[in-house]
N, CA, C and O atoms as CSV, one atom per row, in Angstrom:
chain,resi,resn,atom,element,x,y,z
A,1,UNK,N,N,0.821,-1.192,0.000
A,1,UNK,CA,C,0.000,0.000,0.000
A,1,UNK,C,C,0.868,1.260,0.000
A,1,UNK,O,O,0.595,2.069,-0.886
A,2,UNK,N,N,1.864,1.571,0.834
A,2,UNK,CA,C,2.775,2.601,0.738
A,2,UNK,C,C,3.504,2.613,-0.417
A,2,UNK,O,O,3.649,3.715,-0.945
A,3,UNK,N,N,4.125,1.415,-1.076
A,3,UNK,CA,C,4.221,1.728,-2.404
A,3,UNK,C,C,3.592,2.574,-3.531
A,3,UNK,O,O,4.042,3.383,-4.342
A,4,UNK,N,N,2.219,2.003,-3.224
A,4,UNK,CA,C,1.543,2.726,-4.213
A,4,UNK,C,C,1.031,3.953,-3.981
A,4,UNK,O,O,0.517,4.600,-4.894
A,5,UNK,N,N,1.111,4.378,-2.804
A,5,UNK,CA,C,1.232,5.945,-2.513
A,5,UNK,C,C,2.356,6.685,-2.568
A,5,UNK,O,O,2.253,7.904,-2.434
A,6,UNK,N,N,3.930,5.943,-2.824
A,6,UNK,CA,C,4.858,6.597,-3.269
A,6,UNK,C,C,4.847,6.920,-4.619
A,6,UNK,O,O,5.318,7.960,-5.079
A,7,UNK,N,N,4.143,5.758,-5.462
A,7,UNK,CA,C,4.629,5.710,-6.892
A,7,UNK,C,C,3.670,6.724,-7.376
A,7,UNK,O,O,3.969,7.502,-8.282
A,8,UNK,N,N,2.251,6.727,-6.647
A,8,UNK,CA,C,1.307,8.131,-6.832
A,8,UNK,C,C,1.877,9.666,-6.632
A,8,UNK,O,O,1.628,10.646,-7.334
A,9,UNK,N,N,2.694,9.582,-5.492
A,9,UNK,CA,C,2.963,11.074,-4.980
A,9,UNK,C,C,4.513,11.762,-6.112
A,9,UNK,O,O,4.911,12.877,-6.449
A,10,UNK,N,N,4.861,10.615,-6.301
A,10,UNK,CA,C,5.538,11.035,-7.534
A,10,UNK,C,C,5.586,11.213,-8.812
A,10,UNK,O,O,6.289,12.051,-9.375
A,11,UNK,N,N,4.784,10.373,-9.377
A,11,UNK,CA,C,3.947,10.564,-10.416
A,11,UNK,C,C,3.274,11.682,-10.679
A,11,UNK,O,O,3.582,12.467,-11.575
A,12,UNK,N,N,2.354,11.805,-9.937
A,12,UNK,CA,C,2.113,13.635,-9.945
A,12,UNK,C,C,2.995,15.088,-9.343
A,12,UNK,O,O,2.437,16.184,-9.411
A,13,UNK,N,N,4.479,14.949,-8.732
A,13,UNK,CA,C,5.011,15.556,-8.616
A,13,UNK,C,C,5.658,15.798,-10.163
A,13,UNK,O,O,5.509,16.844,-10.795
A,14,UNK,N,N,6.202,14.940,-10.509
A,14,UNK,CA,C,6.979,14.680,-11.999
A,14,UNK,C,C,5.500,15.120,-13.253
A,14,UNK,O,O,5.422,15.638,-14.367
A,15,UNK,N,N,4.933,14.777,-12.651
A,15,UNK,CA,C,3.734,15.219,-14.017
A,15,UNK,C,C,3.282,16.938,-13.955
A,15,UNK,O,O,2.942,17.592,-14.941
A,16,UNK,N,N,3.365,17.382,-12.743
A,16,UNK,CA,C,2.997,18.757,-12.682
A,16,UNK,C,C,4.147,19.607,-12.490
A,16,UNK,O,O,4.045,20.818,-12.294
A,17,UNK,N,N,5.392,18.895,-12.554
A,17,UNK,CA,C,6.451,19.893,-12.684
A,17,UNK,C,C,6.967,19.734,-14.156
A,17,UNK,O,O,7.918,20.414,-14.542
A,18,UNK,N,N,6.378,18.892,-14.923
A,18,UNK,CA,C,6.962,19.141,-16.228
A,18,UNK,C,C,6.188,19.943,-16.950
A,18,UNK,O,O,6.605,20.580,-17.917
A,19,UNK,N,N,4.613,19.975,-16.391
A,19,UNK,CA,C,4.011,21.157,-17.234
A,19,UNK,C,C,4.648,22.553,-16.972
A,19,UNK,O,O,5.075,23.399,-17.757
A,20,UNK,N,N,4.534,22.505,-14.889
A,20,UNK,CA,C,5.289,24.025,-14.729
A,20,UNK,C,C,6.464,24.690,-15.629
A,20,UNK,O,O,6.584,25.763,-16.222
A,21,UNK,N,N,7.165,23.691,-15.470
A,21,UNK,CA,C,8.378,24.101,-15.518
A,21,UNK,C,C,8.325,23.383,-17.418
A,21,UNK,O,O,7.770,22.355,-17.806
A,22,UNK,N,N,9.097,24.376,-18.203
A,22,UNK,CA,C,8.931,23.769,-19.745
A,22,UNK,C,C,10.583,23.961,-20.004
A,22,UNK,O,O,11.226,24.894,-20.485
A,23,UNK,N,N,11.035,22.446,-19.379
A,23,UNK,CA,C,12.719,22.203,-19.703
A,23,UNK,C,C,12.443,20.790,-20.384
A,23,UNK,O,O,11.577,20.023,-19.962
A,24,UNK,N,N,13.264,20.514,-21.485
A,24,UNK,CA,C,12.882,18.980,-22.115
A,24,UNK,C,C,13.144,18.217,-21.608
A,24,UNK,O,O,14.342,18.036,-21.824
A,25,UNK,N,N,12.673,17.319,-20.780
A,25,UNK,CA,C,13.609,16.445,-19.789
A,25,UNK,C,C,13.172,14.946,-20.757
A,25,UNK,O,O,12.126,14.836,-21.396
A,26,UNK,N,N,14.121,14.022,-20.671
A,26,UNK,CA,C,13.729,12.540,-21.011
A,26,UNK,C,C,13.307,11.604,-20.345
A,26,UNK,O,O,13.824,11.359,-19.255
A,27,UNK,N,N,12.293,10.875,-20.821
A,27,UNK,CA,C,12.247,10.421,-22.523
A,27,UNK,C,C,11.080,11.215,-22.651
A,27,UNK,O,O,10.503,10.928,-23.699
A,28,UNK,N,N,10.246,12.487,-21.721
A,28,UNK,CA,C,9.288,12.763,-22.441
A,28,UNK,C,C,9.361,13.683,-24.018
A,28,UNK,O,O,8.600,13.907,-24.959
A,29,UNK,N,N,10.509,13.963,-23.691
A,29,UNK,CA,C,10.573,15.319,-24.484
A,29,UNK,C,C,10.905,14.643,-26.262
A,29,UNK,O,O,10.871,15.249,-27.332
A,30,UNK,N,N,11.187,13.309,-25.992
A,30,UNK,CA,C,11.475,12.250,-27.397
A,30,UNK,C,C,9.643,11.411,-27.801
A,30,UNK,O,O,9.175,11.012,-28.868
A,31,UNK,N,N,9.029,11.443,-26.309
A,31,UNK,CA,C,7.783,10.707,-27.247
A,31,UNK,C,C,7.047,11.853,-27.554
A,31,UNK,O,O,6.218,11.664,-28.445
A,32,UNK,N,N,7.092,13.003,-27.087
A,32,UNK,CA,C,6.425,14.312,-27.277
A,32,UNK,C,C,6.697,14.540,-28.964
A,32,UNK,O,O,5.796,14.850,-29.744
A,33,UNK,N,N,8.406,14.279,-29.431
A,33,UNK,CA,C,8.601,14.447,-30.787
A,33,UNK,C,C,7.621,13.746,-31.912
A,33,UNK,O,O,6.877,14.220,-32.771
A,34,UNK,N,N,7.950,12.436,-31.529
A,34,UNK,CA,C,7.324,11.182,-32.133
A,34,UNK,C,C,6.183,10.973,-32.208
A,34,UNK,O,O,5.707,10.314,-33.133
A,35,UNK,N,N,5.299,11.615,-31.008
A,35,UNK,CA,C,3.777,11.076,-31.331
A,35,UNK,C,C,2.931,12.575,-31.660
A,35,UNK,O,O,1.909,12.499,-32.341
A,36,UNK,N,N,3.538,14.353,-30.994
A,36,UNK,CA,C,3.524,15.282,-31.634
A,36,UNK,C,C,1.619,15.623,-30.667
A,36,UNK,O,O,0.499,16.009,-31.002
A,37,UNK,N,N,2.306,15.173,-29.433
A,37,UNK,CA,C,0.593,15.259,-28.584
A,37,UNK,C,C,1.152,16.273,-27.265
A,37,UNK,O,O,2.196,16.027,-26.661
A,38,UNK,N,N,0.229,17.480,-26.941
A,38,UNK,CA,C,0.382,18.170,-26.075
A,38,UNK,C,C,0.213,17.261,-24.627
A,38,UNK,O,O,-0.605,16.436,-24.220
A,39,UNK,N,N,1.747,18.038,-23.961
A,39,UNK,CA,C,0.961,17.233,-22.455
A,39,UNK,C,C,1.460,15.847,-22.328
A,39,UNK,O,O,1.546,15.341,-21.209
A,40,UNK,N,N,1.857,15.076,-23.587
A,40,UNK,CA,C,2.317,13.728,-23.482
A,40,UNK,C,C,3.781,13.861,-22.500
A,40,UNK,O,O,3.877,13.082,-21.552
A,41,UNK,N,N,4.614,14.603,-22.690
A,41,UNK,CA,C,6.188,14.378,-22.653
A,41,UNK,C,C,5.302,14.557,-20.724
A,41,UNK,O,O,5.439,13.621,-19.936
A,42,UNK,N,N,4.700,15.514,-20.413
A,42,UNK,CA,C,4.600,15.598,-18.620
A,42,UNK,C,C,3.837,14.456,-17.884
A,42,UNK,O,O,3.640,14.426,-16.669
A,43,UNK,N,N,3.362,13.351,-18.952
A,43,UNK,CA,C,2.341,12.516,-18.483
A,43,UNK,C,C,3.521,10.823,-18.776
A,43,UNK,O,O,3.239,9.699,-18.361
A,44,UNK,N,N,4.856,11.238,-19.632
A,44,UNK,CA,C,5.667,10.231,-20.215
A,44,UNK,C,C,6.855,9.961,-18.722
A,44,UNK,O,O,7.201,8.916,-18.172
A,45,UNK,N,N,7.215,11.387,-18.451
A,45,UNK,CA,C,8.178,11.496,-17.401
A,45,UNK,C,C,6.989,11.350,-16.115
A,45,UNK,O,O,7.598,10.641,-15.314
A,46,UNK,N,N,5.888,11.584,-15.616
A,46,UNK,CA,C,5.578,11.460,-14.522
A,46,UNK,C,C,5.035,9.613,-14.026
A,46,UNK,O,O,4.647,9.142,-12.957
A,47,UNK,N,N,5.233,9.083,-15.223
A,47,UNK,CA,C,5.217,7.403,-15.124
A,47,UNK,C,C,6.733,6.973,-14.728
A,47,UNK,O,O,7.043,6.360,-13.706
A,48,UNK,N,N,7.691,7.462,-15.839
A,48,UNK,CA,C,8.649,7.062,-15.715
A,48,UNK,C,C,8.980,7.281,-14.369
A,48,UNK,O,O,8.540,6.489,-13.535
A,49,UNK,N,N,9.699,8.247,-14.011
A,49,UNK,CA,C,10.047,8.745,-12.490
A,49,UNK,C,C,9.801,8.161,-11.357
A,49,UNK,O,O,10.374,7.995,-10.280
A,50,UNK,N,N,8.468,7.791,-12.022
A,50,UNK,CA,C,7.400,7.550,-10.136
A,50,UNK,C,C,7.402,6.127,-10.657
A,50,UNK,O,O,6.848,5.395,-9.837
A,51,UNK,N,N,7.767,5.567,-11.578
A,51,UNK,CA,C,8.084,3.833,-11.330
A,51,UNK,C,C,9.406,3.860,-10.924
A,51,UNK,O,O,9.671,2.943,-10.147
A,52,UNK,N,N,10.401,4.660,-11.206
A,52,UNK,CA,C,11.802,4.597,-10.431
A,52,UNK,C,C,11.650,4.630,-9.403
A,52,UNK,O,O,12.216,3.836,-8.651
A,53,UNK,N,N,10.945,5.429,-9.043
A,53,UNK,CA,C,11.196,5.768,-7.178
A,53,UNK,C,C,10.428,4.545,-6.650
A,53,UNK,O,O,10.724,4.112,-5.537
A,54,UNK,N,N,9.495,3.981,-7.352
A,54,UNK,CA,C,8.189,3.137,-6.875
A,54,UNK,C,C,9.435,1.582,-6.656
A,54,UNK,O,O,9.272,0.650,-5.868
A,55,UNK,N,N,10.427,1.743,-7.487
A,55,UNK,CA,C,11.133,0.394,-7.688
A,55,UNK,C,C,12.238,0.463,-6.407
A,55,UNK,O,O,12.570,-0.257,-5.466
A,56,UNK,N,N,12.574,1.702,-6.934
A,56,UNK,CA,C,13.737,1.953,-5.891
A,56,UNK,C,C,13.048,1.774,-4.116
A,56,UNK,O,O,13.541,0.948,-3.348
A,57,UNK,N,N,12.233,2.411,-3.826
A,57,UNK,CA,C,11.739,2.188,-2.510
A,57,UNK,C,C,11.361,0.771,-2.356
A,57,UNK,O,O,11.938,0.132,-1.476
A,58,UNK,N,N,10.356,0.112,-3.185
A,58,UNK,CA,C,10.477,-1.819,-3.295
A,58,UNK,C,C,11.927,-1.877,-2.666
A,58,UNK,O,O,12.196,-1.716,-1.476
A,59,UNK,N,N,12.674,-2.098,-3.540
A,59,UNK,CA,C,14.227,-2.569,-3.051
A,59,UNK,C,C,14.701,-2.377,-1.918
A,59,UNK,O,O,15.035,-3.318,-1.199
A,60,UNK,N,N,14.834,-0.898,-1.500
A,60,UNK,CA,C,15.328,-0.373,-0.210
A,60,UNK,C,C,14.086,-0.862,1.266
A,60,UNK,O,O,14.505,-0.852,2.424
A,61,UNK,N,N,13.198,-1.095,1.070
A,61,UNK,CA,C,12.152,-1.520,1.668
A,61,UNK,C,C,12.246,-2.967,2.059
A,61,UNK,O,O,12.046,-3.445,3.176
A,62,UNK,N,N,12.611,-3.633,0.860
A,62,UNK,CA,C,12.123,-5.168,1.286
A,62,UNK,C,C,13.912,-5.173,2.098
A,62,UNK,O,O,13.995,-5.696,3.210
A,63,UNK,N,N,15.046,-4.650,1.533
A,63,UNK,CA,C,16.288,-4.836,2.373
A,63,UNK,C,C,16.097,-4.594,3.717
A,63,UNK,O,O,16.241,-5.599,4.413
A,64,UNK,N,N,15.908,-3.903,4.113
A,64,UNK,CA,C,15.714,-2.944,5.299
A,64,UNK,C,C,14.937,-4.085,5.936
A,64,UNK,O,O,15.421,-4.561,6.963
A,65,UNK,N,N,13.774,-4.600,5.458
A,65,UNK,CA,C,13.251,-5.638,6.396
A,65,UNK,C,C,13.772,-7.454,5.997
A,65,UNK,O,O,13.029,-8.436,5.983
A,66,UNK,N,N,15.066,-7.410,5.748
A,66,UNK,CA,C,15.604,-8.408,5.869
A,66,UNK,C,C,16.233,-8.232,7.122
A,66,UNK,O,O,16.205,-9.066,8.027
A,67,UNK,N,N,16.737,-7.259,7.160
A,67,UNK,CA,C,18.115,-6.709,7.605
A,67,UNK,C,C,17.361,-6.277,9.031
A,67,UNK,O,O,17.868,-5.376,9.699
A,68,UNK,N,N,16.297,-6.852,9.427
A,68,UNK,CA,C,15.271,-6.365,10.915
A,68,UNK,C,C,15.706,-7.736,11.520
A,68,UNK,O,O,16.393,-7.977,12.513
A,69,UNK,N,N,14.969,-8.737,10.430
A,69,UNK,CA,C,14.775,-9.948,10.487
A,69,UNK,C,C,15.556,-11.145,11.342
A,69,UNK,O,O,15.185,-12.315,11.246
């Protein structure tokens, strides 16, 4: 469950700072080229991102409770 409220809270951090802020960041700023749709590149990076962090916390999470164990 906390996973998926990390991978949410970042997801929309990364999705509403790429509208704010208009710097090309990747890979949105490459499917933004390719598919030529407003809004895609802030909706491309706010998946990407927030499955990194969503993966990265998995990992550091399940260690941490080995390492209790």
């Amino acid at each position: 469950m906390r996973a998926g409220a990390i991978f949410l809270a970042f997801f929309l951090l990364f999705t509403c700072a790429s509208i704010a802020v208009p710097v090309p960041l990747f890979p949105g700023n490459m499917v933004q080229t390719w598919l030529d749709v407003p809004y895609i590149n802030a909706i491309v990076n706010g998946l990407t991102y927030g499955f990194i962090t969503w993966i990265l916390f998995f990992f550091v999470s399940r260690r941490i409770e080995k390492s209790v164990e």
